[in-house]
C-alpha positions as CSV (number, residue, x, y, z in Angstrom):
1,X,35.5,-160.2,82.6
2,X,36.3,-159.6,78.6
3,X,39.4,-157.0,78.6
4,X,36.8,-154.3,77.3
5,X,35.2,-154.9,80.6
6,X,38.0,-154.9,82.4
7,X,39.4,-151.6,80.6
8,X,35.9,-149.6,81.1
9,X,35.8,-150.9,84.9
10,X,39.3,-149.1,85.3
11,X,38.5,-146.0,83.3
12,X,35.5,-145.3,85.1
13,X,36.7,-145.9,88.8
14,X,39.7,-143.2,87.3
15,X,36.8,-140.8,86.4
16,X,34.9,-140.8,89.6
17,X,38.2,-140.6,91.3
18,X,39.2,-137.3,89.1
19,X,35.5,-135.7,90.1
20,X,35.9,-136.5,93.5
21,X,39.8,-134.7,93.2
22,X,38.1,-131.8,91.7
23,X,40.2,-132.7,88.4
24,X,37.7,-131.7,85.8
25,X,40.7,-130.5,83.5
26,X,40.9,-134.3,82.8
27,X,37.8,-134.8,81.5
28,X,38.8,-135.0,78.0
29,X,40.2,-138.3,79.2
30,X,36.9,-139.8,79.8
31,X,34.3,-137.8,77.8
32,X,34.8,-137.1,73.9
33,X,34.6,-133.7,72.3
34,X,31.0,-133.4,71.7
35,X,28.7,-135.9,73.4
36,X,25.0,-136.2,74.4
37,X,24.3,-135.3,78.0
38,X,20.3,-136.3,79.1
39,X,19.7,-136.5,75.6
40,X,21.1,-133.4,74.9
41,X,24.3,-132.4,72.0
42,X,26.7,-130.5,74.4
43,X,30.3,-130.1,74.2
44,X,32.6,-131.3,77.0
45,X,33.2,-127.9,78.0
46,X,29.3,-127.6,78.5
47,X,29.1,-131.0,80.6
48,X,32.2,-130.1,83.0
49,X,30.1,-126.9,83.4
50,X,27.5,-128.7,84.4
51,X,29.3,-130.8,87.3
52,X,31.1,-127.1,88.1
53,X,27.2,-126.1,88.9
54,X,27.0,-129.1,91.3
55,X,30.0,-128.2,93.2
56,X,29.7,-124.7,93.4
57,X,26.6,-125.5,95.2
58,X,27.5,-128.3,97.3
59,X,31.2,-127.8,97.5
60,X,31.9,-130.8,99.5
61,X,30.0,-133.3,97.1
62,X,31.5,-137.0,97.0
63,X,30.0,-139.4,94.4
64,X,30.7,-143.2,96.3
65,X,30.3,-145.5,93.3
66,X,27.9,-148.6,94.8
67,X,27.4,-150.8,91.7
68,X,28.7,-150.6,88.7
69,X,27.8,-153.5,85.2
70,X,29.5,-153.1,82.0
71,X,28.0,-154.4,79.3
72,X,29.8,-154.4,75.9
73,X,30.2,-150.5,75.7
74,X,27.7,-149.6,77.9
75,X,28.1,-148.5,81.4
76,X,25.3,-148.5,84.5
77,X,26.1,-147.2,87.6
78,X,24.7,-146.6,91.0
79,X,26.1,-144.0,93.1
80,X,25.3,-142.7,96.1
81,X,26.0,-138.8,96.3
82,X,27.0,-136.9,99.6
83,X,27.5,-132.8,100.1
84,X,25.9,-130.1,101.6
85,X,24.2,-127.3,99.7
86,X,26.0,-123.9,100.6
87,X,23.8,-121.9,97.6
88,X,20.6,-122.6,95.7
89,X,20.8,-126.0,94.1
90,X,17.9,-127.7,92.6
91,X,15.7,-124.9,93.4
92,X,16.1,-125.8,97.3
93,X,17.5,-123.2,99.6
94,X,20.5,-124.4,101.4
95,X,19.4,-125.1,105.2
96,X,23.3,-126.3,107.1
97,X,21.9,-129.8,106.4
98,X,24.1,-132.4,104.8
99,X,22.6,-134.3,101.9
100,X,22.7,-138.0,100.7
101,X,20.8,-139.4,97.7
102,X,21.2,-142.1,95.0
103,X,22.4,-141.2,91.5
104,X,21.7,-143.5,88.5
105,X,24.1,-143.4,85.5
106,X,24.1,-144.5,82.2
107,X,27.1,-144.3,79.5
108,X,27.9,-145.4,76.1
109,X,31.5,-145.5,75.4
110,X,33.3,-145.4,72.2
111,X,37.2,-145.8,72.0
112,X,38.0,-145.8,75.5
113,X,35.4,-142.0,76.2
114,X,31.5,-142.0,76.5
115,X,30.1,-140.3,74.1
116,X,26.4,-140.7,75.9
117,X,25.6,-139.8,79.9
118,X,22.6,-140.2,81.1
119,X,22.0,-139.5,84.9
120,X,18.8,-139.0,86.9
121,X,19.2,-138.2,90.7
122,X,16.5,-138.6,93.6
123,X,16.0,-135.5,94.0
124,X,12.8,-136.2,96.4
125,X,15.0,-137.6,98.6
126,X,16.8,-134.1,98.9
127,X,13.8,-132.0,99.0
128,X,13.1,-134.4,102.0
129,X,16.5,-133.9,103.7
130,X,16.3,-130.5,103.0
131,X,13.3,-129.9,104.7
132,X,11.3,-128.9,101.2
């Protein structure tokens, strides 16, 4: 692996690690000021909201990083993602059932932070766990 390679591996295992601590207050180590999120301009503040969504909803939510290629300063990751709903989340009622799904990810860094995250999750295969 190139040392850019080598550096973005170790950044992003640190980042997963930090979600799964519940460490969003170091965010601003991974993700820059402003970035696009699904396409969308947010600020950081706006994106760590959004993972606060996800685990006010599924409070004991684990992202288990299963693949992970780095390409120059782009990122792709496969995750698979465990929890169980305790309020609304995705527009499923929580049922007591425990949840596990694949999550796809996308980056583009720039100077050590992505800039660009893209993610899509199966969420069919939640609506079928749920019971939906």
């Amino acid at each position: 692996m190139s040392d850019t390679q080598v550096h973005l591996h170790e950044v992003y295992h640190r980042y997963i690690e930090a979600i799964n601590n519940r460490e969003l207050d170091r965010m601003h180590e991974f993700a820059h000021d402003q970035l696009t999120f699904n396409g969308e301009p947010v600020s950081r503040d706006d994106y760590v909201a959004a993972i606060q969504g996800h685990l006010a909803a599924v409070e004991d939510f684990v992202w288990r990083l299963d693949d992970l290629v780095i390409e120059g300063d782009r990122v792709a990751a496969r995750l698979t993602d465990t929890g169980t709903p305790v309020t609304e989340w995705l527009g499923l009622q929580p049922t007591g059932k425990a949840v596990e799904f694949t999550e796809y990810a996308f980056y583009h860094f720039r100077d050590g932070r992505f800039e660009d995250m893209w993610y899509l999750l199966d969420t069919r295969a939640v609506q079928s766990q749920l019971g939906a």
